[in-house]
Each structure stands twice: as structure tokens, then as C-alpha cells.
C-alpha atoms as one frame of an Amber mdcrd trajectory, in Angstrom:
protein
  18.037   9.528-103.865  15.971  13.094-102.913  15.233  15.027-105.692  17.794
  18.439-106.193  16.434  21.899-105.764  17.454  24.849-106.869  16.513  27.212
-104.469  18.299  24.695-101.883  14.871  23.742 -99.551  14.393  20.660 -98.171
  12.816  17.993-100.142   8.842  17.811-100.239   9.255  13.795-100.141   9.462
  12.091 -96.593  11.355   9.379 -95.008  10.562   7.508 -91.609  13.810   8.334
 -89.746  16.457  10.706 -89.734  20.262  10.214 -87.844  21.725  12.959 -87.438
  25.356  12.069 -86.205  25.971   8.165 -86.622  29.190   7.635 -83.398  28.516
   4.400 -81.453  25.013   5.797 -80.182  23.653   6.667 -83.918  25.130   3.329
 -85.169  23.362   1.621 -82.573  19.718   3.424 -83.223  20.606   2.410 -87.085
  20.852  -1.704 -86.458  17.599  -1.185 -84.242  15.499   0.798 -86.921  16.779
  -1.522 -89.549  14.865  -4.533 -88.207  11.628  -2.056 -89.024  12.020  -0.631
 -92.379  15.714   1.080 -94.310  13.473   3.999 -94.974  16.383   5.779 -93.068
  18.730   9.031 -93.722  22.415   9.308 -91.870  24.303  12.884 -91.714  27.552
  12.748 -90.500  30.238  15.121 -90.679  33.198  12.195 -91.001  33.642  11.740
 -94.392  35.227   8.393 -94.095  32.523   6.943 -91.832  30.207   8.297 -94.526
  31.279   6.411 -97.496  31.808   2.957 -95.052  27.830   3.718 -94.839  27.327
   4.110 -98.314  29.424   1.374 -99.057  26.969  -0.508 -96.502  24.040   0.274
 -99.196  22.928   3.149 -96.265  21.511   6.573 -97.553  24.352   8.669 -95.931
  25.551  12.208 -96.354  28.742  14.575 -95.404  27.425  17.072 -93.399  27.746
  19.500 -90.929  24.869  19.427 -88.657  25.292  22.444 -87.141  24.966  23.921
 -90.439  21.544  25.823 -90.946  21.281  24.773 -94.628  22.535  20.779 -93.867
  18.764  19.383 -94.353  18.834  20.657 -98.103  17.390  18.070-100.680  17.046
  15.922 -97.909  13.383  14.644 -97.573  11.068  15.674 -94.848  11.693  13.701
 -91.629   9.124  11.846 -89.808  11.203  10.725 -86.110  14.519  12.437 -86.365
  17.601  11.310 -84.061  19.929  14.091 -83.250  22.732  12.233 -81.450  26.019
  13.787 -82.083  28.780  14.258 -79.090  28.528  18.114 -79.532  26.131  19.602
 -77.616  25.898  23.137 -79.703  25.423  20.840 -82.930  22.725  19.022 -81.511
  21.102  22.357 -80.116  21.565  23.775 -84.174  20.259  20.895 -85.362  17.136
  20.428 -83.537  16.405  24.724 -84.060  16.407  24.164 -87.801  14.606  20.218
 -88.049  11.661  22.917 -85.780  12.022  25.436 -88.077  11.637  23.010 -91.825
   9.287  20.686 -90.205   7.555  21.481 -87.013   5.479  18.268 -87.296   8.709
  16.131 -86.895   9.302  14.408 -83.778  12.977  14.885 -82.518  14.509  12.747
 -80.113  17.802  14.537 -78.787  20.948  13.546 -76.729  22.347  15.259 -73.917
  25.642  15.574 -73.787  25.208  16.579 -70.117  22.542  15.794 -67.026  21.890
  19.637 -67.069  21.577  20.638 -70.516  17.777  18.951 -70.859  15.832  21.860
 -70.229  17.763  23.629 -73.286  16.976  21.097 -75.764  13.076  21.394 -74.628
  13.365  24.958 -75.079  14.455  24.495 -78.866  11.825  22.208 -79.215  13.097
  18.752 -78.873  10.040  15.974 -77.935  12.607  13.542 -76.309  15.657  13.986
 -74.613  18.103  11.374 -73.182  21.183  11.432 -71.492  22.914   8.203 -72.415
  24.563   7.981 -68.995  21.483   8.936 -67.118  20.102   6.391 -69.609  22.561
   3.552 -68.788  22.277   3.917 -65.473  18.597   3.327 -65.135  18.302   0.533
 -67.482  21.437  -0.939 -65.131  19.639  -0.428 -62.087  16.189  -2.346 -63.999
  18.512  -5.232 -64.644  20.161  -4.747 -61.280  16.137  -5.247 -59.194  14.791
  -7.863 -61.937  17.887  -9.982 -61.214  17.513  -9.639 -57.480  13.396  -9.831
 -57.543  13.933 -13.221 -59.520  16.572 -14.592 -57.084  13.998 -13.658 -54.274
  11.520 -15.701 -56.368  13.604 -18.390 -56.681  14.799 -18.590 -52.918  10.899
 -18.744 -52.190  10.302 -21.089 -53.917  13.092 -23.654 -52.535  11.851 -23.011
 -49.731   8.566 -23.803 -50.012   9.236 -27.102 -51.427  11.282 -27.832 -48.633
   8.257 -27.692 -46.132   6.064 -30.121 -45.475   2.779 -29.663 -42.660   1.029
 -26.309 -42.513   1.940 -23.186 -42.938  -0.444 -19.996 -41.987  -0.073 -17.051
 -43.497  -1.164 -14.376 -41.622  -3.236 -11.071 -43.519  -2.809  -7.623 -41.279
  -6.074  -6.582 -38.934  -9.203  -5.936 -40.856  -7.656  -7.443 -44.067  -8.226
  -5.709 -47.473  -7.819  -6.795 -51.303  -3.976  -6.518 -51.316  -3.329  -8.569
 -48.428  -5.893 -11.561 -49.042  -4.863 -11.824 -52.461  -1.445 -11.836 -51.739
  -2.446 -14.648 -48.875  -4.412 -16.454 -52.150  -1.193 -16.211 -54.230   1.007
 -17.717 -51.455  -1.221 -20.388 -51.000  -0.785 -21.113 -54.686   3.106 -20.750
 -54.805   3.215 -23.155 -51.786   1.457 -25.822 -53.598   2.873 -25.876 -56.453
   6.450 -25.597 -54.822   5.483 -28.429 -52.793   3.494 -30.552 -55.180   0.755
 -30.223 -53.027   2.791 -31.489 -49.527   2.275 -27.961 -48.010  -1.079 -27.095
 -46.741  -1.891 -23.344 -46.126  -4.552 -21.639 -43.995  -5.414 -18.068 -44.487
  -5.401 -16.361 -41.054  -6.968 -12.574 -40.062  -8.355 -10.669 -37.162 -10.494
  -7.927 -37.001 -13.172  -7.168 -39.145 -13.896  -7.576 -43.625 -16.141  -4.584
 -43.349 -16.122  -2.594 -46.121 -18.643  -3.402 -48.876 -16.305  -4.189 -51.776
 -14.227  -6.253 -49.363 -17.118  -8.484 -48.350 -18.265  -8.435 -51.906 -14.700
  -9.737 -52.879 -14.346 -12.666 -50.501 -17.310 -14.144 -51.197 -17.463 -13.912
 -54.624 -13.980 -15.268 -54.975 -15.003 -18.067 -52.724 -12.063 -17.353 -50.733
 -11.896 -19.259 -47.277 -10.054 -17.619 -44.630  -9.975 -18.578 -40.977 -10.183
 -16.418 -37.527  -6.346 -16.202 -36.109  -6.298 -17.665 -32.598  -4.375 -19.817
 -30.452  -5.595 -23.046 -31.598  -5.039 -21.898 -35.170  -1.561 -20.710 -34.453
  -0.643 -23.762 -32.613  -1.675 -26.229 -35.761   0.949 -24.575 -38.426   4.065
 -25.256 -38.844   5.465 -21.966 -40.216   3.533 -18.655 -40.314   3.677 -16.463
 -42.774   3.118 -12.612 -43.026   1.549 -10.886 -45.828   0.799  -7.040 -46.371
   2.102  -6.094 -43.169   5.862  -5.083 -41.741   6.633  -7.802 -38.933   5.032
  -9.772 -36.591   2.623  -7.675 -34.130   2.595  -4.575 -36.052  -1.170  -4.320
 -37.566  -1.902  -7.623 -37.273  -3.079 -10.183 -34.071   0.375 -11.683 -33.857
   2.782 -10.899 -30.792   6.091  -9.316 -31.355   8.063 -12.229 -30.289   6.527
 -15.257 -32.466   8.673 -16.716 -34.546   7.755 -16.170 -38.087   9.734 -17.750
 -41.120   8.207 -15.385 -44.010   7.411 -11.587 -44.218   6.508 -10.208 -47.746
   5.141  -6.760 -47.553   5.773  -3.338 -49.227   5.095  -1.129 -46.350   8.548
   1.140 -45.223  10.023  -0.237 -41.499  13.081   0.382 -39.802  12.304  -2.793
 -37.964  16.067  -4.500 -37.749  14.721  -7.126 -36.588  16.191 -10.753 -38.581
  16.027 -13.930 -37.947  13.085 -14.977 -40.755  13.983 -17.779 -43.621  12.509
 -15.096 -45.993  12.105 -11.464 -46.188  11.075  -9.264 -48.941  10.026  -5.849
 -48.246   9.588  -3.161 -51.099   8.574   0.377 -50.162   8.737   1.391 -53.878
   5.995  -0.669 -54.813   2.195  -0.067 -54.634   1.036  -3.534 -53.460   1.982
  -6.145 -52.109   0.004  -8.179 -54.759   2.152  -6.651 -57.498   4.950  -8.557
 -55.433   3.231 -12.106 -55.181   2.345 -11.546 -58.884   6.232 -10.994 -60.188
   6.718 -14.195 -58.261   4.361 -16.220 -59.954   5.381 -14.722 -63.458   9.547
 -15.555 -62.578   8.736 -18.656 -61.414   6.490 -19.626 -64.186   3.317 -20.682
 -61.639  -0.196 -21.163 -63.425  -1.717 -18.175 -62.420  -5.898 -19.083 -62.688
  -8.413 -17.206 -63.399  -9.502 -16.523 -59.171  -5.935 -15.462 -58.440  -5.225
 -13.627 -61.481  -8.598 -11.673 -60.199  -8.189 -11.248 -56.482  -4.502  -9.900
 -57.721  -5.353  -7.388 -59.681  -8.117  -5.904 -57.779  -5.780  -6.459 -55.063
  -3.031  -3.576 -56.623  -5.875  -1.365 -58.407  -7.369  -1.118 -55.047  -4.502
  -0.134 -52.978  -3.059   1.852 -55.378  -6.871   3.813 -55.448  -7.106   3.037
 -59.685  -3.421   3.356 -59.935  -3.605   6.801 -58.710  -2.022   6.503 -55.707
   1.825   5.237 -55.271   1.835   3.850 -58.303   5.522   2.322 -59.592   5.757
   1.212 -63.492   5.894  -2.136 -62.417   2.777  -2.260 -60.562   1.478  -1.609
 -63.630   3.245  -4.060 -65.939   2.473  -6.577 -63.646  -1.464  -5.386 -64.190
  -1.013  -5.543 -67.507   0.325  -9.272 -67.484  -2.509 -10.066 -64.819  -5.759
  -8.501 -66.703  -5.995 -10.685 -69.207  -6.259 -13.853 -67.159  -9.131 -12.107
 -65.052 -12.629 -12.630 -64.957 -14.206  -8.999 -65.862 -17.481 -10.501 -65.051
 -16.650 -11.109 -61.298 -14.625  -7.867 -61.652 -17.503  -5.963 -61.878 -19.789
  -7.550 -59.590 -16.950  -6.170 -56.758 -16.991  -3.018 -57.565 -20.498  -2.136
 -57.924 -21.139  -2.629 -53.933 -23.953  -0.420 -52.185 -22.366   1.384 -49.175
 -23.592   0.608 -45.657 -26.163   2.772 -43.898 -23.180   3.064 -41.724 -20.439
   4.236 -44.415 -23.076   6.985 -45.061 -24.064   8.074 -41.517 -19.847   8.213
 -41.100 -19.280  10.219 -44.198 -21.684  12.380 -42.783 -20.475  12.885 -39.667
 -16.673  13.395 -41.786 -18.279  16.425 -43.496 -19.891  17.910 -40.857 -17.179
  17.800 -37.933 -14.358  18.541 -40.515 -11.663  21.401 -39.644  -8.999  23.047
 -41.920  -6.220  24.313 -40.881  -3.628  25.308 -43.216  -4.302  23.006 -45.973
  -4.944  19.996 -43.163  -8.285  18.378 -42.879  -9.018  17.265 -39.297 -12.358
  15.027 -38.535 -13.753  13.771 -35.665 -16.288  10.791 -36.958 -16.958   9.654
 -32.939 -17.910   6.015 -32.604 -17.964   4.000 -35.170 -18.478  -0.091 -35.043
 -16.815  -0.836 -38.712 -13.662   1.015 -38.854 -13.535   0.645 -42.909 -15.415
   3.164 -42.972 -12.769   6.012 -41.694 -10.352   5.361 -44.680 -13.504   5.827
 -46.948 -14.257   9.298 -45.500 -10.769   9.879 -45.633 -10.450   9.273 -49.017
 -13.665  11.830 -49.945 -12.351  14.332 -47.878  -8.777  14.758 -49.501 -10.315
  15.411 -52.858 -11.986  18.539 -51.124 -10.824  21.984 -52.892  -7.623  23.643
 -50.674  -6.853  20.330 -48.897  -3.353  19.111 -48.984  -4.124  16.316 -45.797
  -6.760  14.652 -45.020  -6.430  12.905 -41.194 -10.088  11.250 -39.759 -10.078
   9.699 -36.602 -12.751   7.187 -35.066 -13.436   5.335 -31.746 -14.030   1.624
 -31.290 -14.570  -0.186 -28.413 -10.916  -1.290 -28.209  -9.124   2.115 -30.224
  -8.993   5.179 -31.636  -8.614   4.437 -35.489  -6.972   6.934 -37.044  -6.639
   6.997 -41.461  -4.768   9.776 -43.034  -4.180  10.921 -47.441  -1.727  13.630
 -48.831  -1.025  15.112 -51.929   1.571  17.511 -50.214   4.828  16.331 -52.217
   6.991  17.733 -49.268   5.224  15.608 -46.405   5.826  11.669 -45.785   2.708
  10.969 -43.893   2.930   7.563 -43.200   6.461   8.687 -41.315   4.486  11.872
 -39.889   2.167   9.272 -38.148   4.361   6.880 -37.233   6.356   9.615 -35.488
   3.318  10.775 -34.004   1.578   7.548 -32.807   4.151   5.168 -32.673   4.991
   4.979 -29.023   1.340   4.758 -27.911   0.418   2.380 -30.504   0.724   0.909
 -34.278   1.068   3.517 -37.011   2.787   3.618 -40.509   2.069   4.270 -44.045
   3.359   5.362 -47.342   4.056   9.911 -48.493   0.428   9.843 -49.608  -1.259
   7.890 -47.201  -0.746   6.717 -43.231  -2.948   4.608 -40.453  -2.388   4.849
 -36.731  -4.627   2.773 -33.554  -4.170   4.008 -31.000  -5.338   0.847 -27.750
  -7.871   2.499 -25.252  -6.092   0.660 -22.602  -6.978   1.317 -19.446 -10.386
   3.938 -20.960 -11.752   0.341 -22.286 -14.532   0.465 -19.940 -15.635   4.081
 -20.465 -19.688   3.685 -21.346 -19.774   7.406 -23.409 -17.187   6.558 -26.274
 -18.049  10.073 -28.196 -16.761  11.777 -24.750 -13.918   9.886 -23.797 -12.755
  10.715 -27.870 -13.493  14.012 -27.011 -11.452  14.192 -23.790  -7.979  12.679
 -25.062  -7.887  13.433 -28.521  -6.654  16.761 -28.025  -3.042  16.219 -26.500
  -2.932  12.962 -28.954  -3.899  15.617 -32.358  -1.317  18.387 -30.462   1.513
  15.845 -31.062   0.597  15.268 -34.761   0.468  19.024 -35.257   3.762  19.465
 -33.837   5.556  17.429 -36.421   3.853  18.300 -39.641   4.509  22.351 -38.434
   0.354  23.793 -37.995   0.116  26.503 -36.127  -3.463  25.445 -33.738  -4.126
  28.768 -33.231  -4.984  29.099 -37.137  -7.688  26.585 -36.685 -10.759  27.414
 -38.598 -13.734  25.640 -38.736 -15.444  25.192 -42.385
């Protein structure tokens, strides 16, 4: 029991946990601290509850806890629950655990949404709304039961197939969508037992270091998409990318029987035998991963790699639209990877290339308003825009980054934002989108833009010069800048 004092302080002895109103919520913390230790102190103000405590063998006293002097004799609390159904007893309470013990960590409940910013004021650590509270963990359960149905309905359906099935990485494929290709391939086998062959399919270019670096040292076979390829699977699947057509080589009307992607589209376009698109994820490989973990699929040592460098490097270090699960899913992932090969891909030399664009990035770069416009001219590996994009945002007074590039066939453009009240994936694809592919997530877009009929122009650096103005006048338009406050830096 704590020792008595006469001058009525609080003990000088400690105890691990204090409850501060024990209703269904305090009773509840109780039976969870309980499995831990019964160093553990209950105040109540119900008398009866009090003694059906004590009678329980708990440490419980009659109290009012909105009483200044209700921690006397009682020892010094290290975690202290205030969790009464009175707010203004909660908001005493907390004001004199601060005031005896300052080094005590209080976790407090809201009685209401809007009375948080009080209890921080008073100097509560935690607080939680138990509705707020419930609803959240309802909505977990709600997306974990319908992520493992989606694993589940994947996976029948996979077994079901027998013959070839492509899956098809977007144009110029990166980490996330080749691993997520690698992890399909895997799911498909063992859903199959080994019936279902897969071929990894892309178009464009592998161009940037890292991504070179990471297919071959994964081993990691992928095949050229083209009409003979096409025409030997069975069922086509699309990874990393919204729909058939959109950023990849595949025309708008094939038929395609999978689409996993977590890229935002309005596309209402159905149809597929599977579809699972999450905009509230970082990568797609977090996706592919959660499968493999519901459906209990050996995850090796290759996959569990090409996965996880996969989200950490579309997610920029899991900096960069980063959900909880994607990293929870990381965590699961790391240690089945191989840190050896890990590091090996990310210690790439950059191109002569990457360089001479970077360059051209810092030189040609304009500000206006917090927006970062550069013109980068022609460029023969397109990787490298993104990378100069990605230098250029961390530039002091830039909110938006947007770099723009001609190939032989478009004008590449690659866009970042840390402006919380822009969307600039939707700014682009409002921009672009009628001319040609665009998309993207609130901190970073893409648009290509065909040359079309300016294919054949010899002088790409002029004919990027000559039409980029009315296409950049557009962009301007919808994210609000003001051209005339152009400034050149």
C-alpha cells in the first residue's frame, strides 16, 4: 500500500501505470496491462465499483479525480490513463498528474472530436477519442478483410489458368512495376502448381542506372512487348499502370483479364476477371507483397529483394506517398532480402548523360511563384528527366518542380510537389490528357505528350522550343501562375 504523509504529497515511490476512471474503457486498459505486470493504481469516484476492484485483489481508491489533492499518498506514476466520461475531470486531472510529475506520460480521452487540442494544451502526450478510435480500427478491419478477399479471388483465379499469361510492366519500366511483374509470376505458379507460364513484357527503355543495375543483378528476364509476344499468351496482365494503353505499349481496346496498380483513374472501364487499384498506397509492390503474405506464398530471397526496393524506390526512401502499410509490408519484406545485392543497386554511377541533363535542368530552370519550369531539350534516355526533377524540387522556395524533355517520338514531361493544396498528378492529367498520356499522384505527375505529325522535324531543341509554349500556357492556367511573374533564376 503507499506510504501516508502528513503534509498530504504524493508518494516518492512509483508504480508503472495509473487509471484514472475505470468505466468500460478503464476496465478494458486494466485486463490489457494485466497481461504485463499488476504494478497498477485505479481511482474511481464509484465507491461500489471500487471495493468490486479491491475485492478483485486490484490497488483501487475512492476518488474524485477532478480533485486537485486526489493523487495524495499515491505513488509517482510512470504512464497514467485518464479515461473518465467527464471531460472537465479529465482536463483537472491531467493539470495536476503535469503539475506532481511532469516526467509522467499521460494518455487522455476525449470525450469529444474537438476537445483534443485542449488536452495538449494541459499537457497530455496522447489523446484518443474512442469513437474516432473505433472507427479507424473498423475501417483497418474493414480494407484487411477486403485486401485478403482480393488475395484470395487472385489466387482462384490463377489456378484456374492454364497456357501463358503476360503481364505487361508500363513504358520504360521501373523497380515497382518489374517487381510487381516478378511477384505475379510467383503467385501464378504457385496458384497453378506450376501449369501457368508467365512472360514479363515492357516497351521503351530500362535507362536509368539503378534500374539497369537492378535487372541484371536480380537476373530478372523480361521480354520486348510486340505482336508476336502478345499473340503467344493467353491472358495479359497489367502491372503498375491504370488500364490497357495508358503508359504502356498496349492498345486501348485489348482485352486484358488483370489490372493491379495503385495509380488514381476515373477509367470506368470493366470488363477484367480482376481489378485492384489502390490510390492510397505507395507502390504497387506493397500490393503484390500483401498478396503473397495473405495467401501464405514463399516469398524468396530475389522477390523479397526486387519488392522492397521496388516500394523504397517509388516511395523516394519512404518519403514520398508513403501509407503505414507500405511500410509494414517493408518491414515483413526486409528481412527476407539480400542486403548484399541491396547495396550493389544502389551504389550506381550516373550516366555522362544523367549529368549533361541535370545540367542543362539547372541552367534553363525558371521560377515562377514557387513553380520550377525546365527546359532539358533533347534527351535520348528519358530517365533522366524524373532525376532532374527530383534535384530540382529540393531547391530552396520551390513548391513544384515540372521538367520537360524531347525524344524522337515525345515530349516527356516529369513533375514533384510539396504544395499540400495542389494534386499534381490531376493538374497534369487535366493539362495533358487530351493530347496525350498523363497522371500521377499530389506529390508527383508524368505526362508524353506524341510528336505526331512534328516526328520528322531534324532540329528537336527548336521544334521543343516552338510548341512548348501554348502546351506550358495550359498547365499554368490550371495550377493559377500568373506568366507575366516569370522570373528567370
Amino acid at each position: 500500500m503507499p506510504e501516508n504523509h502528513p503534509n498530504g504529497t504524493q508518494s516518492a515511490s512509483s508504480v508503472d501505470y495509473l487509471i484514472l476512471g475505470c468505466g468500460s474503457i478503464g476496465y478494458n486498459v486494466l485486463y490489457e496491462l494485466l497481461k504485463e505486470t499488476d504494478d497498477i493504481i485505479i481511482i474511481d469516484q464509484d465507491e461500489k465499483k471500487v471495493q468490486d476492484l479491491r475485492d478483485q485483489k486490484y490497488e483501487a481508491f475512492c476518488r474524485d479525480i477532478s480533485d486537485p489533492g486526489m493523487l495524495r499518498d499515491i505513488p509517482v506514476p510512470k504512464v497514467a490513463f485518464v479515461l473518465s466520461s467527464e471531460q472537465k475531470a479529465n482536463l483537472s486531472a491531467v493539470r495536476t498528474i503535469k503539475e506532481g510529475n511532469p516526467a509522467a506520460y499521460i494518455i487522455a480521452r476525449a470525450v469529444d472530436s474537438g476537445g483534443k487540442d485542449i488536452y495538449d494544451a494541459v499537457g497530455a502526450d496522447v489523446v484518443l477519442h474512442p469513437q474516432e478510435v473505433f472507427a479507424k480500427k473498423a475501417v483497418h478491419h474493414a480494407r484487411k478483410l477486403q485486401s485478403s478477399r482480393q488475395a484470395h479471388k487472385l489466387f482462384e483465379l490463377l489456378a484456374s489458368w492454364r497456357g501463358t499469361l503476360g503481364i505487361v510492366t508500363h513504358t520504360n519500366p521501373d523497380p515497382d512495376t518489374i517487381s510487381s511483374a516478378m511477384a505475379l509470376c510467383a503467385l501464378g505458379k504457385a496458384a497453378s502448381k506450376g501449369n501457368l507460364k508467365c512472360r514479363i513484357l515492357y516497351d521503351g527503355k530500362i535507362g536509368h542506372q539503378e534500374n539497369r543495375a537492378f535487372v541484371n543483378l536480380l537476373d530478372i528476364r523480361m521480354d520486348r512487348i510486340s505482336p508476336e509476344a502478345r499473340a503467344e499468351c493467353d491472358y495479359v496482365a497489367i502491372v503498375d499502370s491504370p488500364g490497357p494503353g495508358i503508359n504502356n505499349a498496349l492498345s486501348k481496346d485489348d482485352r486484358i483479364n488483370i489490372v493491379i496498380d495503385h495509380h488514381p483513374n476515373d477509367d470506368a472501364k470493366n470488363g477484367y476477371d480482376f481489378l485492384d487499384r489502390r490510390p492510397d498506397m505507395g507502390a504497387t509492390a506493397s500490393m503484390m507483397t500483401q498478396y503473397m503474405q495473405e495467401l501464405d506464398v514463399l516469398v524468396d530471397k530475389n522477390i523479397a529483394t526486387a519488392l522492397f526496393y521496388g516500394i523504397m524506390a517509388d516511395t523516394r526512401g519512404f518519403r514520398r506517398n508513403t501509407s503505414p502499410l507500405d511500410l509494414t509490408l517493408s518491414a515483413f519484406l526486409l528481412p527476407l532480402t539480400d542486403n548484399e545485392l541491396l547495396a550493389k543497386i544502389t551504389s550506381q554511377s550516373v550516366s555522362q548523360e544523367t549529368i549533361e541533363v541535370m545540367g542543362a535542368a539547372i541552367r534553363n530552370r525558371k521560377i515562377v511563384s514557387g513553380y520550377l519550369f525546365s527546359n532539358v531539350g533533347y534527351v535520348r534516355n528519358r530517365d533522366a528527366i524524373p532525376q532532374a526533377a527530383d534535384m530540382l524540387i529540393q531547391l530552396e522556395g520551390v513548391n513544384t518542380a515540372v521538367v520537360y524533355g524531347i525524344t524522337d517520338q515525345l515530349i516527356s514531361f516529369s513533375s514533384r510537389n510539396k504544395d499540400l493544396r495542389l494534386n499534381i498528378g490531376q493538374a497534369m492529367q487535366e493539362a495533358f490528357g487530351e493530347i496525350g498520356e498523363a497522371g500521377g499522384h499530389s506529390g508527383m505527375g508524368a505526362a508524353n505528350i506524341p510528336l505526331s505529325v512534328f516526328s520528322m522535324a531534324r532540329n528537336k531543341d527548336v521544334l521543343l522550343d516552338l510548341i512548348i509554349e501554348p502546351i506550358l500556357h495550359r498547365f499554368m492556367e490550371i495550377v493559377g501562375v500568373e506568366e507575366e511573374e516569370s522570373n528567370e533564376v
